[in-house]
C-alpha positions as CSV (number, residue, x, y, z in Angstrom):
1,X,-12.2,-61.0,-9.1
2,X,-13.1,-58.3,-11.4
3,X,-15.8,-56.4,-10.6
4,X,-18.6,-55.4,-13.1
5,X,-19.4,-52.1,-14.1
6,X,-21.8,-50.0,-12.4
7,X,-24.5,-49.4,-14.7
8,X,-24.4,-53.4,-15.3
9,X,-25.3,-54.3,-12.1
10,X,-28.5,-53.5,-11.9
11,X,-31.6,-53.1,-14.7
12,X,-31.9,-49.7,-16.0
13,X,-35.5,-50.2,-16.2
14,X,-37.1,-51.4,-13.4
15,X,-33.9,-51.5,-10.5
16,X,-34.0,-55.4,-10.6
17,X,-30.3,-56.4,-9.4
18,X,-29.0,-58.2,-12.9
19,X,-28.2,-62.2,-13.2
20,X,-25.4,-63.3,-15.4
21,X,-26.6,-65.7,-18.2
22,X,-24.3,-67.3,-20.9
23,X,-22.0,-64.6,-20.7
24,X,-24.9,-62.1,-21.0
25,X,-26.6,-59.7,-18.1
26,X,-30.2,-60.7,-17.8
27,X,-33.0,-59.2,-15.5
28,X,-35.6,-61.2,-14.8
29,X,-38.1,-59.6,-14.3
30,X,-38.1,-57.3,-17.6
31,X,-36.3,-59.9,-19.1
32,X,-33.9,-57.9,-20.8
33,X,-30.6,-57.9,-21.6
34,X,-28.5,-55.1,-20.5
35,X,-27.7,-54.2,-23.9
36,X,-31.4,-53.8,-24.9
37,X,-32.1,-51.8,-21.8
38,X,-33.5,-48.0,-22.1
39,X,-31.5,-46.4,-19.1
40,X,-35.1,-44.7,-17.3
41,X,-36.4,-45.0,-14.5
42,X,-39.9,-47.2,-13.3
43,X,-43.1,-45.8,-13.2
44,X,-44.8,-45.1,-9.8
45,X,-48.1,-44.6,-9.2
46,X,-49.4,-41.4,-8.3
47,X,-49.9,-41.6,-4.7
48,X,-45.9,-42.2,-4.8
49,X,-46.1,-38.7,-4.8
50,X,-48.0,-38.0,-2.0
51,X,-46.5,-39.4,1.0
52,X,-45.0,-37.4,3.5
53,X,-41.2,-38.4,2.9
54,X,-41.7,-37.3,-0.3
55,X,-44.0,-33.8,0.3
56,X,-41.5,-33.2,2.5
57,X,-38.6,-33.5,0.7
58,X,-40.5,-31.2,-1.7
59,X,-41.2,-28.5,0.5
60,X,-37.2,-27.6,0.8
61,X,-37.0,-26.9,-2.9
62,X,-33.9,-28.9,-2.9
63,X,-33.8,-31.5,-5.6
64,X,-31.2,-33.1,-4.4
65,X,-33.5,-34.0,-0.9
66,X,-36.0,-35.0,-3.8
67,X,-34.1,-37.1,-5.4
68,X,-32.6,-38.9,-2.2
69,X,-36.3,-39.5,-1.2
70,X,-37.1,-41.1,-4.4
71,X,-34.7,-43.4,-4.2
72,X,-35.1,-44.5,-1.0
73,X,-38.7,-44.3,-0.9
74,X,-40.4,-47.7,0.2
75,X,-41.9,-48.6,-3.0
76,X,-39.0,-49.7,-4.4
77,X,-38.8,-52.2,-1.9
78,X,-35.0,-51.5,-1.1
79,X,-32.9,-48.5,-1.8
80,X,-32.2,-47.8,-5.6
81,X,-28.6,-47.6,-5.8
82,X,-26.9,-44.2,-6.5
83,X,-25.0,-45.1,-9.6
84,X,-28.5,-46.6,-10.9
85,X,-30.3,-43.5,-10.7
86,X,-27.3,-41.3,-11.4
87,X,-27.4,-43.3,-15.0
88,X,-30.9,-42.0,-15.4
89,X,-30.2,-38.4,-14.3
90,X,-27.1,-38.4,-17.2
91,X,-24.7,-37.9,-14.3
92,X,-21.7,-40.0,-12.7
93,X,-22.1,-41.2,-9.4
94,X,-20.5,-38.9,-7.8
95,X,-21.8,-35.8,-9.6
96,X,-24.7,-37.1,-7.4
97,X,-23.6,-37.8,-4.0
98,X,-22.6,-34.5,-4.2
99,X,-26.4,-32.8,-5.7
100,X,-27.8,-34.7,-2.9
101,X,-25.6,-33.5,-0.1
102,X,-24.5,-30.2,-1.2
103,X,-26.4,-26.9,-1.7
104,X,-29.2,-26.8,-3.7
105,X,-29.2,-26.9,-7.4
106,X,-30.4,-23.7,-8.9
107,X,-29.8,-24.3,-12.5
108,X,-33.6,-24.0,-13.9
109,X,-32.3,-26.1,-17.4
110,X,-31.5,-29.0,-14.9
111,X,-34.1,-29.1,-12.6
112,X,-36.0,-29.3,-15.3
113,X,-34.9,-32.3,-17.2
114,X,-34.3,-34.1,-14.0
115,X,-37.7,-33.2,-13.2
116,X,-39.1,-34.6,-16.3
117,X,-36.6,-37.5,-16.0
118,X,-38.5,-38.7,-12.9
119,X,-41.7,-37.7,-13.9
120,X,-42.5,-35.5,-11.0
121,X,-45.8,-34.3,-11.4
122,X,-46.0,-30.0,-12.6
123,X,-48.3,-29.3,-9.8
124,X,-45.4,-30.3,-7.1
125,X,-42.8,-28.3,-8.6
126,X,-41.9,-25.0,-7.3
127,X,-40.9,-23.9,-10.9
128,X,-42.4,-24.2,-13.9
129,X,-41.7,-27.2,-16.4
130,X,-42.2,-26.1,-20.8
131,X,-45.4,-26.3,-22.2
132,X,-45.8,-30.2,-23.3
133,X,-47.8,-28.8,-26.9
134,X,-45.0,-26.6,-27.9
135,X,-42.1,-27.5,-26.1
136,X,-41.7,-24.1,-24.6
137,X,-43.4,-22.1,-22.0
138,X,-46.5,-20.7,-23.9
139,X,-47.2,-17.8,-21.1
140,X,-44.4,-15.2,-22.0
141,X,-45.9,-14.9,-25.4
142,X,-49.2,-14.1,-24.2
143,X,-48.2,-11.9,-21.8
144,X,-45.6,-9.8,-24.0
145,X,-48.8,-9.4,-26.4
146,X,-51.1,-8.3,-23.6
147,X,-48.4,-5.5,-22.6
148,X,-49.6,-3.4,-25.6
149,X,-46.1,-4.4,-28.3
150,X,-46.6,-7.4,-29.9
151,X,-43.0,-8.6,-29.0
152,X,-42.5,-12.4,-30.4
153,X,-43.5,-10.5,-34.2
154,X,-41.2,-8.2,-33.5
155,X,-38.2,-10.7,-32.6
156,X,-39.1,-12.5,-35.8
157,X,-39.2,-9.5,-37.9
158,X,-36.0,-8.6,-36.4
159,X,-34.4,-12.0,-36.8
160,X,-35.5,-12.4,-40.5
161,X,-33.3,-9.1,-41.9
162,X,-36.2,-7.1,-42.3
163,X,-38.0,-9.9,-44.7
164,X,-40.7,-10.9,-42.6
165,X,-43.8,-8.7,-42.7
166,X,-43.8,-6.4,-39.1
167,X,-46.6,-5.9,-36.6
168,X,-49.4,-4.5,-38.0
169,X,-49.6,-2.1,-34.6
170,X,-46.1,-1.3,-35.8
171,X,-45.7,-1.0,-39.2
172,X,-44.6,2.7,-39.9
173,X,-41.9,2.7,-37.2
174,X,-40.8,-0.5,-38.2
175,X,-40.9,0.3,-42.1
176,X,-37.3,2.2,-41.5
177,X,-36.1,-0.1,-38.9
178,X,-36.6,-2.6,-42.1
179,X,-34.6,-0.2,-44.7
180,X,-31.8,-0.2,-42.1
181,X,-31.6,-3.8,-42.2
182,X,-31.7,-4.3,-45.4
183,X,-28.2,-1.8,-45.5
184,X,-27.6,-1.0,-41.9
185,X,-24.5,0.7,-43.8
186,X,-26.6,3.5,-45.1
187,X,-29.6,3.2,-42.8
188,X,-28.8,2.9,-39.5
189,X,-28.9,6.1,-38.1
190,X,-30.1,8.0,-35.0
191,X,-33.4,7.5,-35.6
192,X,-33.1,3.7,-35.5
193,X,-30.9,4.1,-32.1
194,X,-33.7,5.5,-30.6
195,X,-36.5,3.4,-31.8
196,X,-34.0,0.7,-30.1
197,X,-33.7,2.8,-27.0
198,X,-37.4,3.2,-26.7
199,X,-38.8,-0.2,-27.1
200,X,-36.4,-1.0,-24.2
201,X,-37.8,1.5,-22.4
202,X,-41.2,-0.5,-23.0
203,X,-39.6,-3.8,-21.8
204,X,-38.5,-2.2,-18.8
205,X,-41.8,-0.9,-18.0
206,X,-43.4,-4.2,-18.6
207,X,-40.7,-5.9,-16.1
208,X,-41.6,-4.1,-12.9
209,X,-45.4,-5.2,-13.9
210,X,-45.3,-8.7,-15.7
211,X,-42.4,-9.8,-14.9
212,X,-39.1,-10.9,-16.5
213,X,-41.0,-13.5,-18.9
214,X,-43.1,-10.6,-20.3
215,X,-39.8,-8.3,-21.4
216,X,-37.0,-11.0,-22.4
217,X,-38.0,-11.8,-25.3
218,X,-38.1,-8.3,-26.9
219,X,-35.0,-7.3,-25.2
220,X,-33.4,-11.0,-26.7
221,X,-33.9,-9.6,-29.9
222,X,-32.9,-5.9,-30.2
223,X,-29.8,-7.3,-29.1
224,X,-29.3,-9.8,-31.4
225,X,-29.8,-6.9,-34.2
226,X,-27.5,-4.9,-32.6
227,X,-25.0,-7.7,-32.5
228,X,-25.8,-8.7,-36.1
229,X,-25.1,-5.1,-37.5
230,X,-23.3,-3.1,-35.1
231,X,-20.0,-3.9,-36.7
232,X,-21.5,-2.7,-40.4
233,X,-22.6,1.1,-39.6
234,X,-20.4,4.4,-39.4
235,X,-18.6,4.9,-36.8
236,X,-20.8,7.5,-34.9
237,X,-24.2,5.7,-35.1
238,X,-22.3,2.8,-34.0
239,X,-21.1,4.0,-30.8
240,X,-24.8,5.0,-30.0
241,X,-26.1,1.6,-31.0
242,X,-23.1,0.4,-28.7
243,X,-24.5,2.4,-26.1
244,X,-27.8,1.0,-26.6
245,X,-27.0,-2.4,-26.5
246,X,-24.7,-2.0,-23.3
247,X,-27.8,-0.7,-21.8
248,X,-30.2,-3.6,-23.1
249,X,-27.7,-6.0,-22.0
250,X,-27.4,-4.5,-18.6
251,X,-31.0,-5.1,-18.4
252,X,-31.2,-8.1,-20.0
253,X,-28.8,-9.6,-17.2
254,X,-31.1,-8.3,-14.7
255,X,-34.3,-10.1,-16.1
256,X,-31.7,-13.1,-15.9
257,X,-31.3,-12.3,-12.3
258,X,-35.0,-12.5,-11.4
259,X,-35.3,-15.9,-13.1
260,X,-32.4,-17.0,-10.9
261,X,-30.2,-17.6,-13.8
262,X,-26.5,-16.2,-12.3
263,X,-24.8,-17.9,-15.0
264,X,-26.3,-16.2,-18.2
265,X,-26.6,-13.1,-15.8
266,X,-22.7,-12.7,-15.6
267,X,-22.4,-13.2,-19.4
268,X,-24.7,-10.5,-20.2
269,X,-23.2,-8.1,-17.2
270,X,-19.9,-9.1,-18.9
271,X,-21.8,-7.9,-22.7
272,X,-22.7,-5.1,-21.1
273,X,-19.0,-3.8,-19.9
274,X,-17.7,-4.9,-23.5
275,X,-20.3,-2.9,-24.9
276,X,-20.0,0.5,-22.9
277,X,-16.1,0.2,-23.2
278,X,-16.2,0.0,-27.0
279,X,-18.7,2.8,-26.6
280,X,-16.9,5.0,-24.6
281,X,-19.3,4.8,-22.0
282,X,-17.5,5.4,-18.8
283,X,-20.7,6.0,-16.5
284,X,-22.2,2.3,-17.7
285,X,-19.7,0.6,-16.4
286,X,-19.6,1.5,-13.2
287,X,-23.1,1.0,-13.2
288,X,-22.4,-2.5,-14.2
289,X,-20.5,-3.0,-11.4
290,X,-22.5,-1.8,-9.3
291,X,-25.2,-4.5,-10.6
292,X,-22.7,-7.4,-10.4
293,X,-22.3,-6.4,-6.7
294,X,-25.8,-6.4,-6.0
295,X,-25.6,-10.1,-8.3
296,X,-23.2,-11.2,-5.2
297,X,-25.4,-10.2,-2.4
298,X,-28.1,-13.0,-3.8
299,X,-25.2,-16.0,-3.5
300,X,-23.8,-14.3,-0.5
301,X,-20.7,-13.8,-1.6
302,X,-19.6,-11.2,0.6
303,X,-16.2,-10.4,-0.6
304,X,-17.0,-9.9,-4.3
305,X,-20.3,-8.1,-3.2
306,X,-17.9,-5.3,-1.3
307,X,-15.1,-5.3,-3.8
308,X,-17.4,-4.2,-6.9
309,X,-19.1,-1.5,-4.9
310,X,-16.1,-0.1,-3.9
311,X,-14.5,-0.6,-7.4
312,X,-17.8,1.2,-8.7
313,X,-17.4,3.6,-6.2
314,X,-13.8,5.0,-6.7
315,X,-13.4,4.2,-10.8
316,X,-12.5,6.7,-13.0
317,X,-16.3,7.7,-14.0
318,X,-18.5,10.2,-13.5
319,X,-21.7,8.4,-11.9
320,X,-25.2,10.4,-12.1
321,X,-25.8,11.5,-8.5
322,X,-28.7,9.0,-8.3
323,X,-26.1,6.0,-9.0
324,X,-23.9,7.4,-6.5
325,X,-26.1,7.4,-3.7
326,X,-27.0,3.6,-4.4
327,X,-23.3,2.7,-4.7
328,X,-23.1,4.0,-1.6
329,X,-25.9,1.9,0.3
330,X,-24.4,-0.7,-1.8
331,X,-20.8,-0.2,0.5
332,X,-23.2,-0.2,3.4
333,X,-24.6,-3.6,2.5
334,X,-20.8,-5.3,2.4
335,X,-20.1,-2.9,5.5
336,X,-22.8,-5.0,7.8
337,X,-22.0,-8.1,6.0
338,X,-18.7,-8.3,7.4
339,X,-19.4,-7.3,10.9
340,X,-18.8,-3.7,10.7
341,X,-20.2,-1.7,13.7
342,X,-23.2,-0.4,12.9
343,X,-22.3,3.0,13.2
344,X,-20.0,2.9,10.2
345,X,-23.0,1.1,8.4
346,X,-25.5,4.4,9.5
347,X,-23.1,6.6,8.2
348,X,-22.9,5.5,4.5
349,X,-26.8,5.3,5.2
350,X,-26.5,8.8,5.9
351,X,-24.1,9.4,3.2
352,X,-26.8,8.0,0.6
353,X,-29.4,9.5,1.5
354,X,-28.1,12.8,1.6
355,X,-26.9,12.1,-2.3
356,X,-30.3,10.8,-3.5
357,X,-31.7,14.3,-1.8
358,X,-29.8,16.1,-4.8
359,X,-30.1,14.0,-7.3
360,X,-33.7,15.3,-7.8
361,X,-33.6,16.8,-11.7
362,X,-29.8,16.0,-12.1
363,X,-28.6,14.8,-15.1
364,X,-28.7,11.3,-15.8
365,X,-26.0,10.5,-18.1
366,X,-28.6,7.9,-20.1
367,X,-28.6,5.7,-17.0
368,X,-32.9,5.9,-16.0
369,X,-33.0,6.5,-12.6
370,X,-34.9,3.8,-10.7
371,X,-33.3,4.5,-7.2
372,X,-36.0,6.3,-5.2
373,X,-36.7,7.2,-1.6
374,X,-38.6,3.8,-1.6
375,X,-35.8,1.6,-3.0
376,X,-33.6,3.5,-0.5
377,X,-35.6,2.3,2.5
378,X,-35.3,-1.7,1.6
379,X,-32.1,-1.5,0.7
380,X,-31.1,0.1,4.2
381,X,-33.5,-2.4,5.9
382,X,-31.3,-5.5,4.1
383,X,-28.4,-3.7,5.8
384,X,-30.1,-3.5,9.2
385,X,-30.7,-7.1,8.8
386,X,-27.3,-8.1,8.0
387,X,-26.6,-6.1,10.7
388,X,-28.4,-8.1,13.1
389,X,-31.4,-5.4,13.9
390,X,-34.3,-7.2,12.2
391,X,-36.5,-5.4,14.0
392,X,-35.2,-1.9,13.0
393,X,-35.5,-3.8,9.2
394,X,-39.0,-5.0,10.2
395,X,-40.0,-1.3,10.4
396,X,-37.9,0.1,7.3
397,X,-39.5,-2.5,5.0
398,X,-43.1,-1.5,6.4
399,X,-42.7,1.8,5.2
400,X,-41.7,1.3,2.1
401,X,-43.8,-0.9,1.0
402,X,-46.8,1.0,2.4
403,X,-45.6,4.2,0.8
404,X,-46.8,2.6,-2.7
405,X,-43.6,3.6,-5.1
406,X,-42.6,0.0,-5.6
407,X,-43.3,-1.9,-8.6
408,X,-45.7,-5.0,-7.9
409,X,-42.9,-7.5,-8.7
410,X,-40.2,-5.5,-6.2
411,X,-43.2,-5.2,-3.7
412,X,-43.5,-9.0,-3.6
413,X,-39.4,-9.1,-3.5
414,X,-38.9,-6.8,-0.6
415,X,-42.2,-8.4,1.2
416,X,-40.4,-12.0,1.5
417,X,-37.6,-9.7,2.7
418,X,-39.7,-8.5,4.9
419,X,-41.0,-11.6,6.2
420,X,-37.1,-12.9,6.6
421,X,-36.7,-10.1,9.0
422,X,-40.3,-10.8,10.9
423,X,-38.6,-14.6,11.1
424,X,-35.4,-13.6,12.6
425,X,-37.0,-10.9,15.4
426,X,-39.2,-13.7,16.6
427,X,-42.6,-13.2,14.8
428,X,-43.1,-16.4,13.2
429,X,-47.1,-15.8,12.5
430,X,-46.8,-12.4,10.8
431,X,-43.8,-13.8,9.1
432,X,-45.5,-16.7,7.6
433,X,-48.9,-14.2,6.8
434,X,-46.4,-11.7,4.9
435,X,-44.7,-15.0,3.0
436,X,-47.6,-15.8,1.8
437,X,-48.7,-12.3,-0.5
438,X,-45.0,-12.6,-1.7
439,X,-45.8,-15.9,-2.9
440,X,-48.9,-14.6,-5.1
441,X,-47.2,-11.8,-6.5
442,X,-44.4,-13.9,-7.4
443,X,-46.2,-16.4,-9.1
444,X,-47.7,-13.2,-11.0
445,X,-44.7,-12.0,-12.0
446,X,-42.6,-15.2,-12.0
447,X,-40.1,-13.5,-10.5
448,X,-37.5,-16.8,-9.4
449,X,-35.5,-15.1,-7.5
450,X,-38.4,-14.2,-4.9
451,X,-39.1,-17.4,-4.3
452,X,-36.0,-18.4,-3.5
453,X,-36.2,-16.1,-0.9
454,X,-39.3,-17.1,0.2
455,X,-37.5,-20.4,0.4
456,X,-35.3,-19.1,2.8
457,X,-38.2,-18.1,5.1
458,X,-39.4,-21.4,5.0
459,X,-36.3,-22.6,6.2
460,X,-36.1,-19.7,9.2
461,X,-39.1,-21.0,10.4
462,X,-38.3,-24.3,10.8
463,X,-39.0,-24.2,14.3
464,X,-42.0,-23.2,14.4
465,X,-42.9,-25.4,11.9
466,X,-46.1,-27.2,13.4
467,X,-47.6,-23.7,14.1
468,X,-51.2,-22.9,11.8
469,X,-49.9,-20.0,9.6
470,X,-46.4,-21.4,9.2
471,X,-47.9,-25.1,8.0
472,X,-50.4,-22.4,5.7
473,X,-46.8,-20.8,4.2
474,X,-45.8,-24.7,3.3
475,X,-49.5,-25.5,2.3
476,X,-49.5,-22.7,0.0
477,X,-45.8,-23.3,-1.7
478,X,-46.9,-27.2,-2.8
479,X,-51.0,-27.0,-3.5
């Protein structure tokens, strides 16, 4: 006997297993035909929400856990059938089996609409669903105005040609910025370069504050009027504005990074290359590689994380001093990732540090120097930690973040780093207490990819789970 399809089987509104009826698929209950079905799922009530298998599967920030305990929660009455509720999600069946068993989805685009989908309530989420009004989130804007440039006039202006009238706060740079758009043949010239060069300079200042929400946008849009014109000027401004773009989409992919975006991350890292080899900019791209490197150390892909280091490392560029001495570390990193004794792992330490000592007042090459005695001191602790010396880590991360030098976003970063190491040398309380700051200061900054580190302490302490300031850590991640 044939069997009938999947999605026919059961009602695509309420669950309801279908009846056959003069050749037609009838529920009952909605009375429905299959055809006149809207494939969405029932509504639950809102204490659905708040039972414990559901909380719980919450608290793992795994939506495929969430979606497994929605559709075997009790209020259905009987298990909702995979292919059912794949048919909802716009997956196959086995697209899935595999979301719920695998590793967690990450992709913000999906957890969104999956989110919305199901109609999980905001307040549950650990990430932020668009602003029901405008269809977006409404946040960003305010915060790129609060920064002191208005940036969503800007990206309009910039968008429009030059036709649209420019910030008012802006007007007189913007007024040649304008004529060059109007003939970027004729117009675009240093000067424009650099206003380019220093309104990234602004975003980048707003990142280690605000967060990446507050400098995207901005950055979005210099490069899309680099990309609109670059091909159109002469030949020498255009290997500056090349220059500048390869730098803006450098950062750009970083800002990607911190909203846990990989994907549109490696795009822009692979802009960024395209852009400082048409440039001529050999410094840039090792410096890329050195970022898509640290890029692998966030999926743990330890092979890939080692190869680009040492790629960036031994290429045929001349790397500032500063970007040496973080390559460097960076080799240490894949060095205790692979089991290296730790003596090889201290001497590249060594080796670094010793670099970053000169590079006070060296030349730069236009790549800004970020890498400081600070940034030095957590990147060594994440070594020490792969290394299996939390507690040496536990100590190196202390310093550095009571030294002060550290942006407020990196200072919530490296504190759930920080907390990872308390977790793994045995210190559940303090580790859960130092969890929780991270958590406000990522929130602030809405910096992703803390969280999902933050996440992984959660996990860590698992076993101390039923302790007070480890159930305040989960208390405070789902309000």
């Amino acid at each position: 006997m044939k069997r009938e399809p999947d999605d026919r089987r059961y009602c695509a509104r309420c669950g309801s297993r279908l009846n056959r009826y003069n050749a037609e698929t009838l529920c009952g209950p909605c009375n429905l035909t299959a055809r006149d079905q809207v494939p969405q799922p029932p509504m639950v009530p809102p204490g659905f929400w708040q039972t414990d298998k559901v909380r719980d599967a919450l608290a793992t920030w795994h939506m495929g856990r969430v979606i497994f305990a929605y559709r075997t929660h009790p209020y259905h009455g009987r298990p909702l059938p995979q292919e059912l509720v794949a048919n909802w999600l716009e997956l196959t069946q086995a697209q899935l089996s595999r979301i719920e068993k695998g590793a967690a989805p990450e992709q913000i685009s999906k957890l969104i609409r999956w989110a919305e989908i199901l109609d999980i309530p905001a307040d549950l989420l650990w990430f932020k669903l668009p602003d029901a009004e405008g269809g977006g989130t409404a946040q960003p804007v305010e915060t790129a105005s609060a920064a002191g440039h208005d940036a969503v006039a800007l990206i309009r202006w910039l968008a429009s040609d030059g036709t649209a009238p420019p910030p008012p706060n802006q007007a007189q740079e913007l007024e040649r910025v304008g004529r060059a758009l109007e003939d970027a043949r004729r117009f675009f010239d240093g000067s424009v370069v650099e206003f380019f060069r220093v309104q990234l300079a602004k975003c980048k200042a707003d990142d280690g504050t605000l967060g990446p929400a507050a400098a995207l946008p901005l950055v979005l849009g210099i490069l899309g009027a680099i990309r609109r014109h670059g091909r159109q000027v002469r030949p020498d401004v255009q290997r500056q504005l090349l220059a500048v773009g390869a730098d803006g989409a450098e950062f750009a992919g970083w800002l990607y990074r911190d909203l846990h975006d990989p994907l549109t991350a490696t795009f822009l890292y692979d802009r960024a290359m395209e852009w400082a080899q048409a440039a001529g900019s050999l410094p840039m791209q090792g410096y890329v590689l050195l970022k898509k490197s640290q890029m692998a150390y966030e999926t743990r892909d330890t092979g890939t994380l080692l190869t680009l280091a040492q790629a960036a490392k031994n290429g045929p560029w001349q790397l500032p001093i500063h970007v040496q001495a973080e390559v460097v570390q960076q080799e240490a990193l894949g060095l205790a990732m692979i089991g290296e004794p730790t003596s090889v792992v201290e001497q590249n330490l060594a080796d670094a540090e010793h670099l970053l000592s000169q590079a006070n007042g060296a030349d730069e090459r236009g790549l800004v120097s970020y890498f400081n005695e600070g940034t030095l001191l957590v990147r060594s602790a994440c070594c020490y930690t792969e290394a299996g010396r939390p507690q040496t880590a536990t100590q190196l991360f202390g310093q550095a973040l009571a030294g002060g030098s550290l942006s407020r976003r990196d200072a919530g970063f490296f504190g759930a780093r920080r907390a990872k190491a308390l977790a793994l040398s045995g210190e559940p309380d303090e580790a859960a207490t130092v969890a929780v700051e991270s958590v406000a200061v990522a929130r602030e900054t809405r910096s992703e990819r803390t969280m999902n580190v933050i996440v992984d302490v959660v996990r860590t302490l698992d076993p101390w789970r039923h302790r007070p300031r480890v159930q305040e850590l989960r208390d405070v991640l789902l309000p």
